[in-house]
C-alpha beads as a LAMMPS data file, in Angstrom:
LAMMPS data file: protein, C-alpha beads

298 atoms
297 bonds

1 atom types
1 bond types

-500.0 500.0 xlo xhi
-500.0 500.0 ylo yhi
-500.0 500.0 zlo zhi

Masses

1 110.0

Atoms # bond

1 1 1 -54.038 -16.991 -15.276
2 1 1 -53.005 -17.804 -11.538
3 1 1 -50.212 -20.234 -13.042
4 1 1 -48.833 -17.781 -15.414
5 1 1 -48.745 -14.967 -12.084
6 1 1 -46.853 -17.871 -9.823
7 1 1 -44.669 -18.516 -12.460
8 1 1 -43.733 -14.637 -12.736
9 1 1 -43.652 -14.068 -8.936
10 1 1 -41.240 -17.212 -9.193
11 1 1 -39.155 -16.066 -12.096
12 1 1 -38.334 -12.619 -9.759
13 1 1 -36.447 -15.008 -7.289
14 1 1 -34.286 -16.288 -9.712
15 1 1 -31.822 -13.310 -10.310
16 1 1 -31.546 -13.195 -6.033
17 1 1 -30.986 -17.297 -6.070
18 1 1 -27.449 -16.144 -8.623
19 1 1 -26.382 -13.125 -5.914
20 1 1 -26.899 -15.309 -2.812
21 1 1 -23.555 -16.893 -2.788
22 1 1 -22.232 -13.808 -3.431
23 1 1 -24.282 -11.787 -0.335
24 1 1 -23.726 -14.752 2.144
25 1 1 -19.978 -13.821 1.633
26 1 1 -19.862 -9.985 1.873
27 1 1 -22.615 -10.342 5.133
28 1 1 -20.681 -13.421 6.382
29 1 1 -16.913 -11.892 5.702
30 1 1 -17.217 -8.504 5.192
31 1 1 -20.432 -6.229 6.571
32 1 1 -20.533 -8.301 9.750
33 1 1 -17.212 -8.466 10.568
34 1 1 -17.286 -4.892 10.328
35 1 1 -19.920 -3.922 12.589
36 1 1 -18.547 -6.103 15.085
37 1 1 -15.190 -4.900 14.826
38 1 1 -17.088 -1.169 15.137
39 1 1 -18.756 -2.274 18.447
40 1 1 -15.610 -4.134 19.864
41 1 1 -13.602 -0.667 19.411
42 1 1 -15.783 0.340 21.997
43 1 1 -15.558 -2.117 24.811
44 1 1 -12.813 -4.051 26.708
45 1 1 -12.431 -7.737 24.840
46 1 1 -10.332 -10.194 25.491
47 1 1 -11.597 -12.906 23.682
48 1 1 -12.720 -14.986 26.697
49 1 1 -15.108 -13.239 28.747
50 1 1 -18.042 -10.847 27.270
51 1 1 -17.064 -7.170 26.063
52 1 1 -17.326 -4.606 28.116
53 1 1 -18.196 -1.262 27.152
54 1 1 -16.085 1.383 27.880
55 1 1 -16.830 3.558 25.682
56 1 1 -14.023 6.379 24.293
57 1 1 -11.520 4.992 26.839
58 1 1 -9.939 2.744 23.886
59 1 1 -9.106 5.798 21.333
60 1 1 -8.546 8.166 24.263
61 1 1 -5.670 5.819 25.498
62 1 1 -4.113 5.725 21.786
63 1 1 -3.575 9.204 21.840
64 1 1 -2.531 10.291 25.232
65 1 1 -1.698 7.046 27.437
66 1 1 0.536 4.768 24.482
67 1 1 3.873 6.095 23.368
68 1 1 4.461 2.947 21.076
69 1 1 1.093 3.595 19.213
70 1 1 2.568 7.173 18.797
71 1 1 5.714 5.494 17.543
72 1 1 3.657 3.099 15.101
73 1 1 1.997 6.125 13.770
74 1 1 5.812 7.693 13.281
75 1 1 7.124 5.093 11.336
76 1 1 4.202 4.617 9.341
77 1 1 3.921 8.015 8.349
78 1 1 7.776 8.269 7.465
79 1 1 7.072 5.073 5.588
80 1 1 4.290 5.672 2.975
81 1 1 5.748 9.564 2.535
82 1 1 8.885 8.096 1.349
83 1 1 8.708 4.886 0.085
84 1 1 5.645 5.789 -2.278
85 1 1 7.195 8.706 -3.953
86 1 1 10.904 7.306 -4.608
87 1 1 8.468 3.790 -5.603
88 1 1 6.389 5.831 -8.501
89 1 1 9.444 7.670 -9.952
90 1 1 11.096 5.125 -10.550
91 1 1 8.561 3.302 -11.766
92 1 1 7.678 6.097 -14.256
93 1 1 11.414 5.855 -14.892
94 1 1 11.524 2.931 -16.132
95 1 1 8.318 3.025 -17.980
96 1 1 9.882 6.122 -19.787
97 1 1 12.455 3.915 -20.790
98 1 1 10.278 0.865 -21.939
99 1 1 8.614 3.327 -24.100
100 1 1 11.427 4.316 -26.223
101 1 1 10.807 1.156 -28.688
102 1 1 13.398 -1.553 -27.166
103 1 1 13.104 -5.017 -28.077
104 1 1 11.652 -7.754 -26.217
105 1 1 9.505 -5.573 -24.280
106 1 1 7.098 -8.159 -23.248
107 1 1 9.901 -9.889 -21.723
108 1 1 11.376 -6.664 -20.064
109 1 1 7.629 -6.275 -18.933
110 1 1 7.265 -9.526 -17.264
111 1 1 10.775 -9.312 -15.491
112 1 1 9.981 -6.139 -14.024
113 1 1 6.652 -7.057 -12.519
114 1 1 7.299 -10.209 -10.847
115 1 1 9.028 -7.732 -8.089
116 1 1 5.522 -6.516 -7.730
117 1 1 4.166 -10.158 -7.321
118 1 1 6.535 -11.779 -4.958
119 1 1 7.513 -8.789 -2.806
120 1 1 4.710 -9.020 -0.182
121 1 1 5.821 -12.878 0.342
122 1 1 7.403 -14.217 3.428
123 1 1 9.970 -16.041 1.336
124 1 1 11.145 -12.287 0.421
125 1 1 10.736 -11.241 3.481
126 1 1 13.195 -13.426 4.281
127 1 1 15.881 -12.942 2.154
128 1 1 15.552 -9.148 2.351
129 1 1 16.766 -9.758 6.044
130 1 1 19.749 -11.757 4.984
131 1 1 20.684 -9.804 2.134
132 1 1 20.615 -5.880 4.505
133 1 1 22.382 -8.480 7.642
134 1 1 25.294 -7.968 8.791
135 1 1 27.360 -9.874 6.433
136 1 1 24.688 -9.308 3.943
137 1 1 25.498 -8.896 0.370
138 1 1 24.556 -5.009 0.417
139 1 1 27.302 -4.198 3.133
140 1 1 29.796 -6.891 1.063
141 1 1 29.093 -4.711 -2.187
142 1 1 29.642 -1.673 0.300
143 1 1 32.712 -2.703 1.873
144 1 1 34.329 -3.105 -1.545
145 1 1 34.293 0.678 -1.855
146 1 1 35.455 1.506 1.521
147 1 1 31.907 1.611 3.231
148 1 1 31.936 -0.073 6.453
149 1 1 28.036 -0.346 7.402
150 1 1 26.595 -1.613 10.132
151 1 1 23.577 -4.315 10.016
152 1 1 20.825 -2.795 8.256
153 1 1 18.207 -4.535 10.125
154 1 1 19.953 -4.316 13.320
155 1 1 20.614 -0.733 13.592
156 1 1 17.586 1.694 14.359
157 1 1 18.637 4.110 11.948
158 1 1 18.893 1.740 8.969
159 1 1 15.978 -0.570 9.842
160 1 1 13.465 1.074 8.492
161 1 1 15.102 1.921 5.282
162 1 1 15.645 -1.327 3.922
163 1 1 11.796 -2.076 4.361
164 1 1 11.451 1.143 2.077
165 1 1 13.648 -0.009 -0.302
166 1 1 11.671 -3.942 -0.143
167 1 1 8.971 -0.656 -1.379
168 1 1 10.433 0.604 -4.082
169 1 1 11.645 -2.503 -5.542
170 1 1 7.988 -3.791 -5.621
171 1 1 7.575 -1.117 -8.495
172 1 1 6.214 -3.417 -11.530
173 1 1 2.511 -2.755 -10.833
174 1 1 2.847 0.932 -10.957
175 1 1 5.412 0.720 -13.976
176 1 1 2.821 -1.578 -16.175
177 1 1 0.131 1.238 -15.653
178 1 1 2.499 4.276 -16.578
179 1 1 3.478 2.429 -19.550
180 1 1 0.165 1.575 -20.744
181 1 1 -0.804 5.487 -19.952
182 1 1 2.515 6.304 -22.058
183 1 1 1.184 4.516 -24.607
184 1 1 -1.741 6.454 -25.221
185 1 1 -0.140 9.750 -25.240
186 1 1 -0.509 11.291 -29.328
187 1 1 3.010 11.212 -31.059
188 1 1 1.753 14.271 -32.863
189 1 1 1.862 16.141 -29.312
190 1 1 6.057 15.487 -29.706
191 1 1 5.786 15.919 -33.950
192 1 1 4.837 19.182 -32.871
193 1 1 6.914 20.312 -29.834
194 1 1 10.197 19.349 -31.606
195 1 1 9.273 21.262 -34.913
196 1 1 8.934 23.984 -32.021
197 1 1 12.167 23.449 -31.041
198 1 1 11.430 21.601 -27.708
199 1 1 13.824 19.280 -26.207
200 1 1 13.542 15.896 -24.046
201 1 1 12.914 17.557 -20.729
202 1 1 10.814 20.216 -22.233
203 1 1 8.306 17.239 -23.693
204 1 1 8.432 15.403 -20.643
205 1 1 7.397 18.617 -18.342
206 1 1 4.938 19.913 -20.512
207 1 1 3.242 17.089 -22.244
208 1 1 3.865 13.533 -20.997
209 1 1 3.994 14.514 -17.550
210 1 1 1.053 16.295 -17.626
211 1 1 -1.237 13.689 -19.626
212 1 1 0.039 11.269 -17.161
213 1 1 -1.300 12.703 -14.095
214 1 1 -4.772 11.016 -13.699
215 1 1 -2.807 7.654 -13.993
216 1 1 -0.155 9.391 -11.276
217 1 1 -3.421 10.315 -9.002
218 1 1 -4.403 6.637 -9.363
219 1 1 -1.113 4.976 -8.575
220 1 1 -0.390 7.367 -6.066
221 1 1 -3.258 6.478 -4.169
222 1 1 -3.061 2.874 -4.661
223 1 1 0.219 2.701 -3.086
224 1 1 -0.802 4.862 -0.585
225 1 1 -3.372 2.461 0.682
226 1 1 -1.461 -0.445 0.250
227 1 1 1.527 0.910 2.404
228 1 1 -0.765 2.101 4.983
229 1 1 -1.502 -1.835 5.523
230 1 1 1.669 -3.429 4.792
231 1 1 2.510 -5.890 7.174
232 1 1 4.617 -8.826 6.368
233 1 1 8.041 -7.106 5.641
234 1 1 7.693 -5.505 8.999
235 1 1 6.732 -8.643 11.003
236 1 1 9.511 -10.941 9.301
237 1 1 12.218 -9.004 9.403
238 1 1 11.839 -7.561 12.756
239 1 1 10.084 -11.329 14.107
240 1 1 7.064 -10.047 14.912
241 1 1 8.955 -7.183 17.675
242 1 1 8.857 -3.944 15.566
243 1 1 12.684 -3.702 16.707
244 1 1 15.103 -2.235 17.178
245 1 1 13.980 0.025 19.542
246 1 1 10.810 0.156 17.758
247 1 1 12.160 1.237 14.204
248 1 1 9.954 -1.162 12.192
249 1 1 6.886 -0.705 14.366
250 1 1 4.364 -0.660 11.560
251 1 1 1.277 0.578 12.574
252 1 1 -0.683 -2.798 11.341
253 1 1 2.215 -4.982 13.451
254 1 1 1.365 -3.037 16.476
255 1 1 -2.100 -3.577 15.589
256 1 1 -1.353 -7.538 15.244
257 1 1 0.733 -7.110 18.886
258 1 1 -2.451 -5.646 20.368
259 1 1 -5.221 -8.318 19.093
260 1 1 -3.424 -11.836 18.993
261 1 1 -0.319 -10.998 21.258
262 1 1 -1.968 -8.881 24.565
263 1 1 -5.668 -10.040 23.069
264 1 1 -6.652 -7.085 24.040
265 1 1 -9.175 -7.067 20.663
266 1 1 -11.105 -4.353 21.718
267 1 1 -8.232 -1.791 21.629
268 1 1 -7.114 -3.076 18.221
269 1 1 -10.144 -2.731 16.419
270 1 1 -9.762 0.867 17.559
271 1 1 -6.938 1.110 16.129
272 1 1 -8.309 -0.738 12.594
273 1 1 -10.670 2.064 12.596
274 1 1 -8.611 5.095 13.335
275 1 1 -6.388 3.377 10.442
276 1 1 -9.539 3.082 8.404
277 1 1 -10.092 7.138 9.165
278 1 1 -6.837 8.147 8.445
279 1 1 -6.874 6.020 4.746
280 1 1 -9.858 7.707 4.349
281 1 1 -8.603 11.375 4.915
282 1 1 -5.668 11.045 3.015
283 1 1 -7.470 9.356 -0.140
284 1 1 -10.313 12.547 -0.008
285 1 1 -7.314 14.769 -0.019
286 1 1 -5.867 13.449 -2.550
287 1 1 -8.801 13.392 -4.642
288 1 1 -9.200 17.139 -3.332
289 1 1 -6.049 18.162 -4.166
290 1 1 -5.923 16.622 -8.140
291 1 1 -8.444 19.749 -8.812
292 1 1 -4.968 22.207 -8.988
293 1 1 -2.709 19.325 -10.936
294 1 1 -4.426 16.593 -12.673
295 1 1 -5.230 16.941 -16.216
296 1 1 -8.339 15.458 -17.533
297 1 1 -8.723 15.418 -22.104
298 1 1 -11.445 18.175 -21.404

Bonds

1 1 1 2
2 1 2 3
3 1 3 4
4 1 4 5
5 1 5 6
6 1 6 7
7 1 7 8
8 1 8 9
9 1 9 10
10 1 10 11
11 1 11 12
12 1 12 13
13 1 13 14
14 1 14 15
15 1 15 16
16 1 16 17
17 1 17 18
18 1 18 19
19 1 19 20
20 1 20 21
21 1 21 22
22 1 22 23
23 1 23 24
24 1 24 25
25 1 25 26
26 1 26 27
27 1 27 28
28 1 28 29
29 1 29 30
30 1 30 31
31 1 31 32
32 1 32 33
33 1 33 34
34 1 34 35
35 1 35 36
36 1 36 37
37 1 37 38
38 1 38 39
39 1 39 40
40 1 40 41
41 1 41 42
42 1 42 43
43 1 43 44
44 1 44 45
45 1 45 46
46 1 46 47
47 1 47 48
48 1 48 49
49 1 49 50
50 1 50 51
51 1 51 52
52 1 52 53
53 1 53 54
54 1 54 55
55 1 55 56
56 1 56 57
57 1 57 58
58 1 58 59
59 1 59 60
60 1 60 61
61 1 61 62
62 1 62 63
63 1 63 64
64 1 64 65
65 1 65 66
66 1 66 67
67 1 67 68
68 1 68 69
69 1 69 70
70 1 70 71
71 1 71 72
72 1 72 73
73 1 73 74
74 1 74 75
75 1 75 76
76 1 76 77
77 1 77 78
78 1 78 79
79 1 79 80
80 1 80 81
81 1 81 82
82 1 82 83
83 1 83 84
84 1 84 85
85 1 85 86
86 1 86 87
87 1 87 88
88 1 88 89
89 1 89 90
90 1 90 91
91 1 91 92
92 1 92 93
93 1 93 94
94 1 94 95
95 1 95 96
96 1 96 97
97 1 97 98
98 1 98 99
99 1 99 100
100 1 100 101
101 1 101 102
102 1 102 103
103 1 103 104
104 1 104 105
105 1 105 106
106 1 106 107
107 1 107 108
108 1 108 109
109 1 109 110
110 1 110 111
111 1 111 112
112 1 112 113
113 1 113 114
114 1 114 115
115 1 115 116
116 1 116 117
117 1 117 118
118 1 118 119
119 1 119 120
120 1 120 121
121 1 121 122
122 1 122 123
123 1 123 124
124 1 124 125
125 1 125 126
126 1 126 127
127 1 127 128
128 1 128 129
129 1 129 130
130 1 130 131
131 1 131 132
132 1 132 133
133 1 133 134
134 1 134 135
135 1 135 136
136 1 136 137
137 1 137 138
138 1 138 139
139 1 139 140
140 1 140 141
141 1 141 142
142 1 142 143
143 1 143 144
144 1 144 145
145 1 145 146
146 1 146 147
147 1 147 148
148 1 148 149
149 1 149 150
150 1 150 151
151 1 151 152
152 1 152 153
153 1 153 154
154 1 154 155
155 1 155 156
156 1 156 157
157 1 157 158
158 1 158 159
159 1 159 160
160 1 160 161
161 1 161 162
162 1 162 163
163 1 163 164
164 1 164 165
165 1 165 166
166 1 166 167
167 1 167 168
168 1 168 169
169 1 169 170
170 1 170 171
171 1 171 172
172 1 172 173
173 1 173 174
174 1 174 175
175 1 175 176
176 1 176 177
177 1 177 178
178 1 178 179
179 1 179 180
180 1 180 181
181 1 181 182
182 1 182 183
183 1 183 184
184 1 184 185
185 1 185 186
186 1 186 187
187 1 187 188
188 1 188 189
189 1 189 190
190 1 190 191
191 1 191 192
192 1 192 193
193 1 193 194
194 1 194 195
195 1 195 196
196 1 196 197
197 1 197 198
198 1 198 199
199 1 199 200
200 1 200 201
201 1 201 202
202 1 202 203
203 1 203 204
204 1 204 205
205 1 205 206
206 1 206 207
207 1 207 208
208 1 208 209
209 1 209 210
210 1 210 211
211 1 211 212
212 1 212 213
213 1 213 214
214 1 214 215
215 1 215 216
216 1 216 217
217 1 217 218
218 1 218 219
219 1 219 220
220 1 220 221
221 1 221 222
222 1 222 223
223 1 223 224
224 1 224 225
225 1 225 226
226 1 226 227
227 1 227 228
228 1 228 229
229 1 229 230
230 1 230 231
231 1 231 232
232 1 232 233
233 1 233 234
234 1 234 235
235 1 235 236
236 1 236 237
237 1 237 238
238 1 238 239
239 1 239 240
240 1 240 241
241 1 241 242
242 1 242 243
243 1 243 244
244 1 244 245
245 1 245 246
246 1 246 247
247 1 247 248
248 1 248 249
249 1 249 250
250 1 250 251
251 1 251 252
252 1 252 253
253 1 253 254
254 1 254 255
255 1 255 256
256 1 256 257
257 1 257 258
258 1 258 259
259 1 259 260
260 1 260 261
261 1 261 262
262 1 262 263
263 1 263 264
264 1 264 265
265 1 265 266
266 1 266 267
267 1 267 268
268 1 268 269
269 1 269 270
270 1 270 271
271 1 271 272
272 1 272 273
273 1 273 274
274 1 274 275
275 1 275 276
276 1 276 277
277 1 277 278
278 1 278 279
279 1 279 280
280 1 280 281
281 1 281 282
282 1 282 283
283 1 283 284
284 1 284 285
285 1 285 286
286 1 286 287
287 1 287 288
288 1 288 289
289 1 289 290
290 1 290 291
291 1 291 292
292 1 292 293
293 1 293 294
294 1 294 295
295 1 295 296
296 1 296 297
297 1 297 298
């Protein structure tokens, strides 16, 4: 009897021997890293000495004592609010377009999602700077029709457009969901409107568009978050200055400046966590909002 209870109490360890690889990791990369990063936002770290605690000094500074984190914040903002919608329609653009029946649409599929799989790289990076340069081939193409454009990258006013566009034509992730949505969509629900007498537009404002917008909600906010914390673009093509004149100063490259350029680690795990609250806010709205324009089957 007291072997066959061992051998139970024993057999309940066995299902927490399987999950230990996988808690070491989220305690050892993820929850601890966390809470420190919490604490440091608090203190005055430099990575040498010991942190100091200051407490509310770092985030008070941020807002009222830091233009350039003000400026981060700016071209952030202008950032996702642009270069997420113009991203999703025309990835729902072409997905509308993929749906129509073409052939080789598995090819057409993979084509137009490699953008989506490359476009974070620092190879890309690197030829979006050369091809929005000077003597790039966008102001070549330009010049042809009379356009005479300054460096994109070089000018304040342009900078921060061509990392949009880097944005928008990352669009294959987005497009692969809208088409699989598009795919589900009845063809009786268009059998029907066109014996009604309802044209193209008419179908697509009253029934695709509104049986895609739970995908939309989900895309939308995936994007969101992602261009929140992009990075890369923003560091390559600007090498690692957020210039010029601060036009590319991403809020996560001003982040980077603070906590491996000044070391000042304690004021840029503030900042991770003010851009942790302001991901946050935005997704609940989101999710808040969808009540008044998302359409669920029920």
């Amino acid at each position: 009897m007291r072997r066959v209870l061992t051998r139970r109490r024993g057999e309940g360890l066995i299902p927490y021997l399987f999950l230990a690889p996988w808690l070491i990791g989220v305690l050892a990369f993820s929850a601890i890293p966390i809470f420190t990063s919490l604490y440091l936002s608090f203190t005055n770290y430099n990575f040498i000495g010991t942190p100091n605690w200051i407490g509310l000094r770092n985030y008070l500074t941020m807002f009222t004592d830091d233009p350039q984190y003000l400026q981060s914040l700016k071209v952030t903002f202008m950032y996702v609010f642009v270069a997420v919608p113009l991203e999703l329609a025309f990835a729902l653009g072409l997905a509308l377009l993929l749906n129509r029946g073409i052939g080789g649409l598995g090819t057409y599929r993979s084509l137009y999602y490699i953008p989506s799989l490359i476009g974070g790289s620092v190879a890309i990076a690197i030829l979006w700077r050369q091809v929005f340069g000077a003597e790039g081939i966008v102001n070549q193409t330009l010049g042809v029709f009379g356009f005479d454009m300054p460096s994109w990258i070089g000018t304040p006013g342009y900078a921060v457009w061509a990392l949009i566009l880097l944005k928008v034509w990352q669009f294959g992730s987005p497009m692969i969901i809208f088409l699989a949505g598009l795919k589900q969509i009845p063809s009786d629900f268009y059998e029907a409107s066109s014996l009604d007498g309802a044209g193209r537009w008419k179908q697509f404002a009253h029934i695709t568009l509104p049986m895609l917008t739970p995908i939309l909600l989900f895309n939308a906010i995936m994007q969101m978050i992602s261009s929140f914390q992009a990075f890369t673009p923003a560091y390559i093509i600007s090498e690692g200055t957020g210039g010029p004149v601060n036009s590319t100063l991403f809020y996560t490259l001003y982040l980077y400046q603070n906590g491996f350029g000044n070391f000042q680690m304690g004021y840029a795990s503030s900042m991770a966590w003010v851009l942790f609250i302001i991901i946050g806010v935005f997704t609940w709205l989101a999710f808040k909002a969808s009540d008044r324009w998302v359409h669920y089957d029920n």
